[in-house]
PDB file of the backbone (N, CA, C, O) and the ligand in Angstrom, with CONECT records:
HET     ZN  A 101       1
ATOM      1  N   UNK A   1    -117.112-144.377  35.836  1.00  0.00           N
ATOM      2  CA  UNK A   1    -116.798-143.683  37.100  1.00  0.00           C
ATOM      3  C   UNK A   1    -116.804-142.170  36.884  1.00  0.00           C
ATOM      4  O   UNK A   1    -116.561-141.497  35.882  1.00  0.00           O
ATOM      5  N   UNK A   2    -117.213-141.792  38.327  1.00  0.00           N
ATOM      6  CA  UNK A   2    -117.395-140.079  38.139  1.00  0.00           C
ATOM      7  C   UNK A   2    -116.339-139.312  37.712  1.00  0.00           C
ATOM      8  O   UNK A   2    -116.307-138.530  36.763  1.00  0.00           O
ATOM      9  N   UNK A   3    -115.247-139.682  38.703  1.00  0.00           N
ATOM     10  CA  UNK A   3    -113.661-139.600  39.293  1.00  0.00           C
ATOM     11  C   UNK A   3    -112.867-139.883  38.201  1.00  0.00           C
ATOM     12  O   UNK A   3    -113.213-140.684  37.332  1.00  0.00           O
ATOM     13  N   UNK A   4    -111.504-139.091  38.186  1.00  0.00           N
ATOM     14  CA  UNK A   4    -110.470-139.893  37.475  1.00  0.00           C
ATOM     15  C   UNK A   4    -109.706-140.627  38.602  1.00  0.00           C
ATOM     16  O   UNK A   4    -109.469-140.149  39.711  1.00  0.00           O
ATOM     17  N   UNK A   5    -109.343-141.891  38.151  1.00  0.00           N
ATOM     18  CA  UNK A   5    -108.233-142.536  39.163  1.00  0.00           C
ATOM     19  C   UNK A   5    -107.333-141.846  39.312  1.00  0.00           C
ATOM     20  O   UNK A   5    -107.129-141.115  38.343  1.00  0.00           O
ATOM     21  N   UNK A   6    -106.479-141.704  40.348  1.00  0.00           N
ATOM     22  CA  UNK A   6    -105.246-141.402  40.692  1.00  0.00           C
ATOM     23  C   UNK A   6    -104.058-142.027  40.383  1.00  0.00           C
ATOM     24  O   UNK A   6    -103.608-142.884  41.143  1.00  0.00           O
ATOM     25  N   UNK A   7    -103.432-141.681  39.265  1.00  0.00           N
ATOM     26  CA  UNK A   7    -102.105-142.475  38.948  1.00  0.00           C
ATOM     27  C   UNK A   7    -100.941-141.633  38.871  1.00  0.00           C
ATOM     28  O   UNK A   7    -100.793-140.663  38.127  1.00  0.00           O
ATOM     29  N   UNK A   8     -99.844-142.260  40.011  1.00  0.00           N
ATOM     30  CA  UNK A   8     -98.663-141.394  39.757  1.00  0.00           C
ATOM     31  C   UNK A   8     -97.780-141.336  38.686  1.00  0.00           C
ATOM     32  O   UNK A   8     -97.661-142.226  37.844  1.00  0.00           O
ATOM     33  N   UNK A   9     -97.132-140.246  38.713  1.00  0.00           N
ATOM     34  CA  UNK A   9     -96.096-139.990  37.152  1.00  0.00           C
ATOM     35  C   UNK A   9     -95.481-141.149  37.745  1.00  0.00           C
ATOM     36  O   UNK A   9     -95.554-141.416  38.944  1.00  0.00           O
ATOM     37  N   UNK A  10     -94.878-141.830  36.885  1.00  0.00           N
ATOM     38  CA  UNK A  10     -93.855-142.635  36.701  1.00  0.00           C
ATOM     39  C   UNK A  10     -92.241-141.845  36.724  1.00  0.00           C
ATOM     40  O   UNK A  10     -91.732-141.136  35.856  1.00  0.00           O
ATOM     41  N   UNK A  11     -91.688-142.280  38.073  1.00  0.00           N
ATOM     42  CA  UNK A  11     -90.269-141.412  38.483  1.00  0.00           C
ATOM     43  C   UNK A  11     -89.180-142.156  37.583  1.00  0.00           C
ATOM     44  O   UNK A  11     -88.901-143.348  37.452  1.00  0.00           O
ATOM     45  N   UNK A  12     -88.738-141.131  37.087  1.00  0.00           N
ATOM     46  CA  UNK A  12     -86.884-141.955  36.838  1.00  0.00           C
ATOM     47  C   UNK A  12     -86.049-141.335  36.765  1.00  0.00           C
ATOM     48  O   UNK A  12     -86.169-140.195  36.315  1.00  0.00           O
ATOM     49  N   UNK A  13     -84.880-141.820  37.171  1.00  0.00           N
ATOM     50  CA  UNK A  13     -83.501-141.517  36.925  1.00  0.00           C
ATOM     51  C   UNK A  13     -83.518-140.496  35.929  1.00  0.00           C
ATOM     52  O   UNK A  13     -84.068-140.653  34.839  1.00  0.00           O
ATOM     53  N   UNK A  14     -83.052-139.671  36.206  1.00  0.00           N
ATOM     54  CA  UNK A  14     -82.644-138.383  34.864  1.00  0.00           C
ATOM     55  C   UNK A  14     -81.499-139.213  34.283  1.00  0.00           C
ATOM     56  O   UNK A  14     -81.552-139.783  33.193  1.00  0.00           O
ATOM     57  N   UNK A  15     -80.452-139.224  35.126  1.00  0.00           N
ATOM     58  CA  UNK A  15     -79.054-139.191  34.666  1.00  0.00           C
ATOM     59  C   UNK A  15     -78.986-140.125  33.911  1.00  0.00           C
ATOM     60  O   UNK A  15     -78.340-140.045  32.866  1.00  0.00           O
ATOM     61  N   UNK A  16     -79.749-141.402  34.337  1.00  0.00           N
ATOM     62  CA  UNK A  16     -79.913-143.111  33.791  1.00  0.00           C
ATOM     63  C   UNK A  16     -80.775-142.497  32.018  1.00  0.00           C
ATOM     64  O   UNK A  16     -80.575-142.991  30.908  1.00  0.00           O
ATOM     65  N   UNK A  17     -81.439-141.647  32.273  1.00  0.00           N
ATOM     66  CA  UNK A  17     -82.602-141.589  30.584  1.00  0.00           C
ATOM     67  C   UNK A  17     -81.343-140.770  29.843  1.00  0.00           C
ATOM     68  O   UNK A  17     -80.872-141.093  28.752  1.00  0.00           O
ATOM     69  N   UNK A  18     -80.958-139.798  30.550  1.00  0.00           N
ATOM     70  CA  UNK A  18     -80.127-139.360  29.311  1.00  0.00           C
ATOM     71  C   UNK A  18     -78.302-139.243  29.798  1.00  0.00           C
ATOM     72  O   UNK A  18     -77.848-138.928  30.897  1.00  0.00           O
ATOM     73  N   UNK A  19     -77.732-139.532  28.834  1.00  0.00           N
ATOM     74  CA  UNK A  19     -76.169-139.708  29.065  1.00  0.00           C
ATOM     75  C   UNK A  19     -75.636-138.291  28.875  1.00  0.00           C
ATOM     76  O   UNK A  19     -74.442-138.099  29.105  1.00  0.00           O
ATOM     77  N   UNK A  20     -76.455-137.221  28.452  1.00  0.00           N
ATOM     78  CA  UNK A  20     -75.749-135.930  27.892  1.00  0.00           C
ATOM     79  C   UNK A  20     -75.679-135.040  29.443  1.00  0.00           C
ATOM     80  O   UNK A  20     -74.702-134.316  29.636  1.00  0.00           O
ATOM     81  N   UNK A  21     -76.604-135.133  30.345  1.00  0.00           N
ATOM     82  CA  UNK A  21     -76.531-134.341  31.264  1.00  0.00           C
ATOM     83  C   UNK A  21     -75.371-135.064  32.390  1.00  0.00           C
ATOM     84  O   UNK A  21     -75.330-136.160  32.949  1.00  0.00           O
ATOM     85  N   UNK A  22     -74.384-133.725  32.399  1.00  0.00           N
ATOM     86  CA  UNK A  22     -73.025-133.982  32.605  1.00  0.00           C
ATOM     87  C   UNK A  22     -73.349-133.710  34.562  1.00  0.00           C
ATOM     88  O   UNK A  22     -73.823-132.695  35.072  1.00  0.00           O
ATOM     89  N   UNK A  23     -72.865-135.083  35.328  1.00  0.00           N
ATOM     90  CA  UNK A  23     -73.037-134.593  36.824  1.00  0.00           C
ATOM     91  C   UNK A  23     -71.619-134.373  37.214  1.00  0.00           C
ATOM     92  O   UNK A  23     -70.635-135.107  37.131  1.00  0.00           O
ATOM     93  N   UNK A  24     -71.824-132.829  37.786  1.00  0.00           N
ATOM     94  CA  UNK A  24     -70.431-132.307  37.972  1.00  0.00           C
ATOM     95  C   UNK A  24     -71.002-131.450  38.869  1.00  0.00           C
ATOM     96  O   UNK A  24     -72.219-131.303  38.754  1.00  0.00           O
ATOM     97  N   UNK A  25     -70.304-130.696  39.944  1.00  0.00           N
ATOM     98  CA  UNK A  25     -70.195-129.873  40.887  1.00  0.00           C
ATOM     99  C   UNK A  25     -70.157-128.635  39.730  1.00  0.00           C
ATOM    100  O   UNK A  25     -70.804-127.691  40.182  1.00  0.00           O
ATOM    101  N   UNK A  26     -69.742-128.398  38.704  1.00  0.00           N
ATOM    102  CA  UNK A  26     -69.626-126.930  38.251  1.00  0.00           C
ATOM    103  C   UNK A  26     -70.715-126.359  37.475  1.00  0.00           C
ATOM    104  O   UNK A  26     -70.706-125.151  37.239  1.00  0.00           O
ATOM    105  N   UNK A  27     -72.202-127.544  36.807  1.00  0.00           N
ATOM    106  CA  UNK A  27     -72.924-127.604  36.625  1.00  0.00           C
ATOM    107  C   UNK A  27     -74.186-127.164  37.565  1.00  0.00           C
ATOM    108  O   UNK A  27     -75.301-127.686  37.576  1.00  0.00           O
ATOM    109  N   UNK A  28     -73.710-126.047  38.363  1.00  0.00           N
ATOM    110  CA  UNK A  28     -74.595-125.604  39.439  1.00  0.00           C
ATOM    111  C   UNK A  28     -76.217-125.498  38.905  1.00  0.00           C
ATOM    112  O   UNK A  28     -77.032-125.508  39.828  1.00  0.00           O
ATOM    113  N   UNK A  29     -76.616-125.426  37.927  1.00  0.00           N
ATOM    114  CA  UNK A  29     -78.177-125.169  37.260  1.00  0.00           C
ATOM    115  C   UNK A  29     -78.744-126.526  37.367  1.00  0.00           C
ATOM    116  O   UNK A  29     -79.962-126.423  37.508  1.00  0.00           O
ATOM    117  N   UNK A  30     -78.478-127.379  37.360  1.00  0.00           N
ATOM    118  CA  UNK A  30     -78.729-128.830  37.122  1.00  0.00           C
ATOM    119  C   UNK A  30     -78.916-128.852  38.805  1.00  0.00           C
ATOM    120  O   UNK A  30     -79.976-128.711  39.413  1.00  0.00           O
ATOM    121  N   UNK A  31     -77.523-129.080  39.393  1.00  0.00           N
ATOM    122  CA  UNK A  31     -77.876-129.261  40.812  1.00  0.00           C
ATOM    123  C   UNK A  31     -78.833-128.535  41.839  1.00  0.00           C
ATOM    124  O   UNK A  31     -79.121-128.934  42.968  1.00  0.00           O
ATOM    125  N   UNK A  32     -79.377-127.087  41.044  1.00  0.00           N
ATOM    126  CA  UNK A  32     -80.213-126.354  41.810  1.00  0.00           C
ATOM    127  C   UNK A  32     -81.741-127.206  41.819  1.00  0.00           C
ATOM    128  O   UNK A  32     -82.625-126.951  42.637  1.00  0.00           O
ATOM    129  N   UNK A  33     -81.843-128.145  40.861  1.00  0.00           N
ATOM    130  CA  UNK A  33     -83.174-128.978  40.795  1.00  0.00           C
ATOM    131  C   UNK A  33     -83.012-129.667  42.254  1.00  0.00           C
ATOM    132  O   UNK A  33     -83.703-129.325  43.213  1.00  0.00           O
ATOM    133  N   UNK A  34     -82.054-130.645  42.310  1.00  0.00           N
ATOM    134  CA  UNK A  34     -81.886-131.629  43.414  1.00  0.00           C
ATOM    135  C   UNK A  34     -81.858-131.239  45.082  1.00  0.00           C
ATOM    136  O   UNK A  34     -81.637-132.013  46.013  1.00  0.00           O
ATOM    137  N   UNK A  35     -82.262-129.268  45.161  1.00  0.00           N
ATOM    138  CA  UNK A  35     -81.938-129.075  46.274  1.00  0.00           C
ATOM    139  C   UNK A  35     -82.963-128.034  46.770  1.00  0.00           C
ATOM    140  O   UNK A  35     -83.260-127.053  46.089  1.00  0.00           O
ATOM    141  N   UNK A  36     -83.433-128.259  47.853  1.00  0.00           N
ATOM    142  CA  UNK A  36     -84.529-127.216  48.160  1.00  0.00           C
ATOM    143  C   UNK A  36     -84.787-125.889  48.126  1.00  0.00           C
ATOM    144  O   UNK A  36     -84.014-125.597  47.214  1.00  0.00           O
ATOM    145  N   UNK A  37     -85.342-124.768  48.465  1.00  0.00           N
ATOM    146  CA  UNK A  37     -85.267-123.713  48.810  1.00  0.00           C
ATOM    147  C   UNK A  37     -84.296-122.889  49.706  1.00  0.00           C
ATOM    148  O   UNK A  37     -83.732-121.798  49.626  1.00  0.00           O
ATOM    149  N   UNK A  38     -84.361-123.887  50.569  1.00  0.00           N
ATOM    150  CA  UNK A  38     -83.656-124.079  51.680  1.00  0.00           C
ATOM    151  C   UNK A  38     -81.993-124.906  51.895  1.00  0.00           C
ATOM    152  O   UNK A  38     -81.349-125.209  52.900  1.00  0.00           O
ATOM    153  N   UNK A  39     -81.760-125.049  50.520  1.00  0.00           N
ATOM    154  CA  UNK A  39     -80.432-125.912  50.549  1.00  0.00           C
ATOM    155  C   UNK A  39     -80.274-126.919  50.790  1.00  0.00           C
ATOM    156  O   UNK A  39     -79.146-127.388  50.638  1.00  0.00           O
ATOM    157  N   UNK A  40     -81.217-127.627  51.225  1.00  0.00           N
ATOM    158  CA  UNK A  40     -81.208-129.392  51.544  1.00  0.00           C
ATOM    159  C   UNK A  40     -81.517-130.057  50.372  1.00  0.00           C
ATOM    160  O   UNK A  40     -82.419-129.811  49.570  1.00  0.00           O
ATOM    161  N   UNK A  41     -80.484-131.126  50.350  1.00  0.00           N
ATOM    162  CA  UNK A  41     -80.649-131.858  49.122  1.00  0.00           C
ATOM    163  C   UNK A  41     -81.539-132.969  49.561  1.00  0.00           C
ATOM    164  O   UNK A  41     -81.488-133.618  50.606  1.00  0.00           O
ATOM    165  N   UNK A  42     -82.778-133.108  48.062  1.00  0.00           N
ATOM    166  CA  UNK A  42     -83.533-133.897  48.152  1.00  0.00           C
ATOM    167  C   UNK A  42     -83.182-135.225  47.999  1.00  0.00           C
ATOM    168  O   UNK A  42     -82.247-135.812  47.455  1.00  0.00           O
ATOM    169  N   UNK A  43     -84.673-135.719  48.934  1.00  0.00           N
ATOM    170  CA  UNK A  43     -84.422-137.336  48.931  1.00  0.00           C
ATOM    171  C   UNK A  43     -84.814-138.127  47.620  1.00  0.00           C
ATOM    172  O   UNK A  43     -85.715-137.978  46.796  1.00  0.00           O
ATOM    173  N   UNK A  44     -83.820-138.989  47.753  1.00  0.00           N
ATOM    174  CA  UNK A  44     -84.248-140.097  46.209  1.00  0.00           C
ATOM    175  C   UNK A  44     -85.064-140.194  45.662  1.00  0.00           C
ATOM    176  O   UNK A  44     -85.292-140.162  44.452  1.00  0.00           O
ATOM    177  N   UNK A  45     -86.039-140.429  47.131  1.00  0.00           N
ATOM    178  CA  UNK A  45     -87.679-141.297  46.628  1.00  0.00           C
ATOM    179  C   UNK A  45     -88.029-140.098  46.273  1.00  0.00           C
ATOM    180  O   UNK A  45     -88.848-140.245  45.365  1.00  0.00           O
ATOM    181  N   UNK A  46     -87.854-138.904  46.498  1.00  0.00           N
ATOM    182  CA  UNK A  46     -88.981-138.010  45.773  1.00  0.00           C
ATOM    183  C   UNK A  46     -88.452-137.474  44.268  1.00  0.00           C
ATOM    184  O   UNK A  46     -89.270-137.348  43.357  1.00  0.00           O
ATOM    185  N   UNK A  47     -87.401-137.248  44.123  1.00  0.00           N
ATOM    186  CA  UNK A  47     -86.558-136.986  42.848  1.00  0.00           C
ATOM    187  C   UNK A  47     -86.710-138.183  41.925  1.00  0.00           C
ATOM    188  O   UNK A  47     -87.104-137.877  40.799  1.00  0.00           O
ATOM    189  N   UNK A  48     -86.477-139.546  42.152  1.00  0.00           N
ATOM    190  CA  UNK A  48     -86.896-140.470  41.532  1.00  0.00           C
ATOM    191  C   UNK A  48     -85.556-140.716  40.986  1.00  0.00           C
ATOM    192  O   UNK A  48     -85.660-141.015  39.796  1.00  0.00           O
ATOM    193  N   UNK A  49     -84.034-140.704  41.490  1.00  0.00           N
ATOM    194  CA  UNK A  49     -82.825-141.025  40.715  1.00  0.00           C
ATOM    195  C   UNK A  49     -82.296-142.282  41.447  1.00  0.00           C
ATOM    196  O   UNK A  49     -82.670-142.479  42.603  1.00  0.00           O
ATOM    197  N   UNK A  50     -81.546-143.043  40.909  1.00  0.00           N
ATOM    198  CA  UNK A  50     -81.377-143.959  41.491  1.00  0.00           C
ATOM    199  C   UNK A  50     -79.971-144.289  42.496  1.00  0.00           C
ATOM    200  O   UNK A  50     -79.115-143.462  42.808  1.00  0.00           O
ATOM    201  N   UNK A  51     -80.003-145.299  42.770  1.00  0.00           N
ATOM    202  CA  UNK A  51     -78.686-145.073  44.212  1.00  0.00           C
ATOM    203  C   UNK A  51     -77.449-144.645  43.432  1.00  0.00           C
ATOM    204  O   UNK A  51     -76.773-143.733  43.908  1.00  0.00           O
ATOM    205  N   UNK A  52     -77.018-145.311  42.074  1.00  0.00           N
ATOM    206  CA  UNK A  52     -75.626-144.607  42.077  1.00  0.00           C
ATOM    207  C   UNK A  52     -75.512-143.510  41.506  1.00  0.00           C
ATOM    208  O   UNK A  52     -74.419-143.100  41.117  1.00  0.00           O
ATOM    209  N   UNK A  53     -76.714-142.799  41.350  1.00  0.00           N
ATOM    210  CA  UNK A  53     -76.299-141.418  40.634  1.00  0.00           C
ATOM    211  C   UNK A  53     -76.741-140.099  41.792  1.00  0.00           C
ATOM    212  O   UNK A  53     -76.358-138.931  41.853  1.00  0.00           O
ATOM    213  N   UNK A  54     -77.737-140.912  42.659  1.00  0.00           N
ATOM    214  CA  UNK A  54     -78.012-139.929  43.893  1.00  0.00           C
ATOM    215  C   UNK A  54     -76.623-139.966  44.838  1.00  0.00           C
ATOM    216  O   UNK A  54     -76.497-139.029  45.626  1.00  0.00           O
ATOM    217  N   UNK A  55     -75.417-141.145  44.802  1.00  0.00           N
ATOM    218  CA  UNK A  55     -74.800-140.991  45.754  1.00  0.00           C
ATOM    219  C   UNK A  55     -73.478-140.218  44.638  1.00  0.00           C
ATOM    220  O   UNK A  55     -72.375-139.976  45.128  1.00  0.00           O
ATOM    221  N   UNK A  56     -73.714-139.958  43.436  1.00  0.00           N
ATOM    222  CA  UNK A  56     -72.761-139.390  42.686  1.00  0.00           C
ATOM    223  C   UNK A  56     -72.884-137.803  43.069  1.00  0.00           C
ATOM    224  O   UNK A  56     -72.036-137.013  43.484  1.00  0.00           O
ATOM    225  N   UNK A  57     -74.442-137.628  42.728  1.00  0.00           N
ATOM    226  CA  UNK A  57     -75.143-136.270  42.917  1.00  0.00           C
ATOM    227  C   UNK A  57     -74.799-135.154  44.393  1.00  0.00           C
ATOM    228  O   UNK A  57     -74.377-134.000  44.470  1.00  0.00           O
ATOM    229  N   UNK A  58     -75.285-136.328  45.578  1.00  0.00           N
ATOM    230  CA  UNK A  58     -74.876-135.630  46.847  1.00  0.00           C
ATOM    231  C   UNK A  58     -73.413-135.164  47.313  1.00  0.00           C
ATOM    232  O   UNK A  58     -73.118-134.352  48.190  1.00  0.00           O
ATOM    233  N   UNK A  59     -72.485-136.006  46.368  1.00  0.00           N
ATOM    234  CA  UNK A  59     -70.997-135.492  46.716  1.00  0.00           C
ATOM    235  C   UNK A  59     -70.365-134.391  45.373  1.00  0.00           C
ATOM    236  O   UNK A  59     -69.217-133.949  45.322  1.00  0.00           O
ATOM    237  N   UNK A  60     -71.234-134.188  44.587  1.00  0.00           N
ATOM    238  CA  UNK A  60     -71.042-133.295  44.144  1.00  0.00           C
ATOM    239  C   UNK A  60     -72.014-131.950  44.147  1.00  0.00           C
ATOM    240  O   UNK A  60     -72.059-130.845  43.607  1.00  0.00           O
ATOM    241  N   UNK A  61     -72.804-132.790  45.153  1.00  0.00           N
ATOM    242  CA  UNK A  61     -73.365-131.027  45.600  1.00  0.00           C
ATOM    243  C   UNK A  61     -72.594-130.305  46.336  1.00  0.00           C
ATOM    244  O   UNK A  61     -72.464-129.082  46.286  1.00  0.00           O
ATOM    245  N   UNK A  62     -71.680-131.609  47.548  1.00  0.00           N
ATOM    246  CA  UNK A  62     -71.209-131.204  48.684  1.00  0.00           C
ATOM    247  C   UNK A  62     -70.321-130.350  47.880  1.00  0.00           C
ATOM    248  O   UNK A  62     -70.272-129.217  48.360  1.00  0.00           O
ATOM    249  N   UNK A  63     -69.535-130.511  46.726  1.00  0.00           N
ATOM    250  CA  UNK A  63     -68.167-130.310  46.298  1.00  0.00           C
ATOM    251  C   UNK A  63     -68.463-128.521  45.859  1.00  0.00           C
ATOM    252  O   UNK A  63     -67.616-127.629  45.920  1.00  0.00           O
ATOM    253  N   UNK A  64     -69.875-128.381  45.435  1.00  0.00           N
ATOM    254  CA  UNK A  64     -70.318-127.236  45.091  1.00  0.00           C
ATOM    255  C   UNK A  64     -70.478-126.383  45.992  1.00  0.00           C
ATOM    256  O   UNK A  64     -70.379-125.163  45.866  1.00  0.00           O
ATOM    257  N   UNK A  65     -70.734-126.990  46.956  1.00  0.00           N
ATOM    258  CA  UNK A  65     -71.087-126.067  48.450  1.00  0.00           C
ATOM    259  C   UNK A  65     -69.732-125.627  48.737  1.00  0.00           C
ATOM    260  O   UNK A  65     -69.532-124.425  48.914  1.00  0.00           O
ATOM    261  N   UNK A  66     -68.626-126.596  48.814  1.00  0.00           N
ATOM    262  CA  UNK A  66     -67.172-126.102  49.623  1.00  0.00           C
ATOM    263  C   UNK A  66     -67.061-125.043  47.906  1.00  0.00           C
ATOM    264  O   UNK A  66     -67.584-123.945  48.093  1.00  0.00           O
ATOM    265  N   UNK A  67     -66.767-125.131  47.112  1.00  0.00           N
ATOM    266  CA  UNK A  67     -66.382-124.222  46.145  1.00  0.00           C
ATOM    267  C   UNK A  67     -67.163-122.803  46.257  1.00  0.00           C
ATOM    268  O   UNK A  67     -66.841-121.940  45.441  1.00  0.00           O
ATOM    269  N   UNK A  68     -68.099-122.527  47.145  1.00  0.00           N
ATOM    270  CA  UNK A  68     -69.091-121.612  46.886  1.00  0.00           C
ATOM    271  C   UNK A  68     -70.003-121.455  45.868  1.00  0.00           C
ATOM    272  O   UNK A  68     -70.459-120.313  45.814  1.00  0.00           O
ATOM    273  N   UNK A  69     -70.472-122.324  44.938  1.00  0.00           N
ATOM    274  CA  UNK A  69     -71.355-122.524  43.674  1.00  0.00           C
ATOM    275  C   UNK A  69     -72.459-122.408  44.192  1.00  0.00           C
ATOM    276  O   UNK A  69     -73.284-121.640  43.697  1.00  0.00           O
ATOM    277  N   UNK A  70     -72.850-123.445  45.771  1.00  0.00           N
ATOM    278  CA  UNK A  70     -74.321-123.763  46.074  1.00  0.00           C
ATOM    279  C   UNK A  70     -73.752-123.114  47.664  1.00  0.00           C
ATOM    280  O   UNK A  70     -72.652-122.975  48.197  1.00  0.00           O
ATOM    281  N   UNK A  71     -75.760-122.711  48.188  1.00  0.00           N
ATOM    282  CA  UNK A  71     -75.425-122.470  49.910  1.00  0.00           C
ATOM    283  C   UNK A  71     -75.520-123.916  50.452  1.00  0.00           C
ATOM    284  O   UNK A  71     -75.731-124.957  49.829  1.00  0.00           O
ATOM    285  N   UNK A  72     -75.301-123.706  51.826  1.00  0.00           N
ATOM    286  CA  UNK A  72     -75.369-124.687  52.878  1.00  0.00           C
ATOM    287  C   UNK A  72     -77.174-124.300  53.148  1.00  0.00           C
ATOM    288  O   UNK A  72     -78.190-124.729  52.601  1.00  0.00           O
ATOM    289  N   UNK A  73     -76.945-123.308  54.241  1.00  0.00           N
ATOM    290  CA  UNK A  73     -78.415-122.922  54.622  1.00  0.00           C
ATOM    291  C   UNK A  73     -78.501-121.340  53.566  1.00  0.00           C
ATOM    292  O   UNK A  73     -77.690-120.771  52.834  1.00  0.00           O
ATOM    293  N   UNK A  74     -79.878-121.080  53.961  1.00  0.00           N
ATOM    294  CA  UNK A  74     -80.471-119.633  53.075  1.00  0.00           C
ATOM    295  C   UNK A  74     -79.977-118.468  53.255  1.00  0.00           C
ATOM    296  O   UNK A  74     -79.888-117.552  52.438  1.00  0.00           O
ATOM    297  N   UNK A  75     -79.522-118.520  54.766  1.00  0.00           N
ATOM    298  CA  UNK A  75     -78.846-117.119  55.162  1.00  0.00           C
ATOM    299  C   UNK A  75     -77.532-117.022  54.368  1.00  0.00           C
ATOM    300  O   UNK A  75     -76.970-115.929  54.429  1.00  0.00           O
ATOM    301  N   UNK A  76     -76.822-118.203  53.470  1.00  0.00           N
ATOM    302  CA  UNK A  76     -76.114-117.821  53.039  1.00  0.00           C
ATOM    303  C   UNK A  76     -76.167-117.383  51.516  1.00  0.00           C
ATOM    304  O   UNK A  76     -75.361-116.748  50.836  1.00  0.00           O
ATOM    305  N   UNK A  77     -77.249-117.875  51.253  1.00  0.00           N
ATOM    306  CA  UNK A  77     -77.942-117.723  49.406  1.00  0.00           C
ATOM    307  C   UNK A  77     -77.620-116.041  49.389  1.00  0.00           C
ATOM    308  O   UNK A  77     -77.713-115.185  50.268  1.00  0.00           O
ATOM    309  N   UNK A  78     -77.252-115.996  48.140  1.00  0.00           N
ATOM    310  CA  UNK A  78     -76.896-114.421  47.643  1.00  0.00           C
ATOM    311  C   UNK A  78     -78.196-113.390  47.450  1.00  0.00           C
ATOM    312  O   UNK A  78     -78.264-112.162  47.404  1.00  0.00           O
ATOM    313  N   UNK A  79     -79.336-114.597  47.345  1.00  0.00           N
ATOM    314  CA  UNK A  79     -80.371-113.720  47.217  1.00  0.00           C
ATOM    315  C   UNK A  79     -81.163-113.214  48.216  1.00  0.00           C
ATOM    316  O   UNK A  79     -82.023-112.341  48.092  1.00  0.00           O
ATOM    317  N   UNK A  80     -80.695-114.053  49.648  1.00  0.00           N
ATOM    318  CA  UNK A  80     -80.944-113.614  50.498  1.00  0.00           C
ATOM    319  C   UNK A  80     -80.500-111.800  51.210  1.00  0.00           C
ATOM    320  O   UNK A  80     -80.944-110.707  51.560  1.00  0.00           O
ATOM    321  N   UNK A  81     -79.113-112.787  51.003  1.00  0.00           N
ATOM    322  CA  UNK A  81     -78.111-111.274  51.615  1.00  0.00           C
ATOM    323  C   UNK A  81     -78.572-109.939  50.671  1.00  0.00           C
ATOM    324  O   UNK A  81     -78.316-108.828  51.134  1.00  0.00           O
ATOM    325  N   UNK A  82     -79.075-110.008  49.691  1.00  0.00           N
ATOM    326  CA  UNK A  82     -79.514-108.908  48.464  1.00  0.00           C
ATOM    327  C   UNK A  82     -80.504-107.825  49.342  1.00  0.00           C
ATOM    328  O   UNK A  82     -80.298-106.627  49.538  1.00  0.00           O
ATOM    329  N   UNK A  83     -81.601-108.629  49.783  1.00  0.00           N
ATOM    330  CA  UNK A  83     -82.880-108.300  50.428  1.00  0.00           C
ATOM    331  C   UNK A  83     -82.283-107.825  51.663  1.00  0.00           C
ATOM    332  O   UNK A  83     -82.607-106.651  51.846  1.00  0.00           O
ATOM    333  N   UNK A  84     -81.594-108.248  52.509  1.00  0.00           N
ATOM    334  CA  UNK A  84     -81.020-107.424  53.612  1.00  0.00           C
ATOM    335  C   UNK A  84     -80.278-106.508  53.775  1.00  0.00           C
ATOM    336  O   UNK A  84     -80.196-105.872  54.825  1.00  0.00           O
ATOM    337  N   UNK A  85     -79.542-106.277  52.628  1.00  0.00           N
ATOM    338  CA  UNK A  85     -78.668-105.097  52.601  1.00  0.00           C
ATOM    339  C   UNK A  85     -78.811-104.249  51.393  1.00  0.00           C
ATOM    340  O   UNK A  85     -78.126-103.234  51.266  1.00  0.00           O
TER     341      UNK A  85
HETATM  342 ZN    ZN A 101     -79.301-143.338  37.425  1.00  0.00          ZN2+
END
């Protein structure tokens, strides 16, 4: 064949492959993967983690957001407010 086939990466669980990466709300660098540009936390199927560590993940994003670690929306990202003022 001319073409290469199309084969997707194979998704998995971070948290499930390795036991060292600690999921915690204070671990804000880690959680900046799981969340858009835009502050919306990504969906499962595209991250590839599985239900009990995505439903571990989303309440400790939330927990990061009320602490001020992570934004809600962009207007509140620090790097935003930088550029405007
Ligand atoms: Zn997992």
């Amino acid at each position: 064949m001319a073409f290469k086939k199309f084969t997707p990466r194979k998704k998995y669980c971070r948290f499930c492959a390795s036991r060292e990466i600690l999921l915690d709300y204070k671990n804000v660098e880690m959680l900046k993967d799981f969340i858009t540009d835009r502050g919306k936390i990504i969906a499962r199927r595209i991250t590839g983690n599985c239900a009990k560590h995505q439903r571990v993940l989303t309440t400790e994003i939330k927990k990061a957001r009320q602490m001020a670690l992570l934004y809600y929306t962009v207007t509140h990202s620090a790097d935003v407010k930088k550029k405007t003022t």
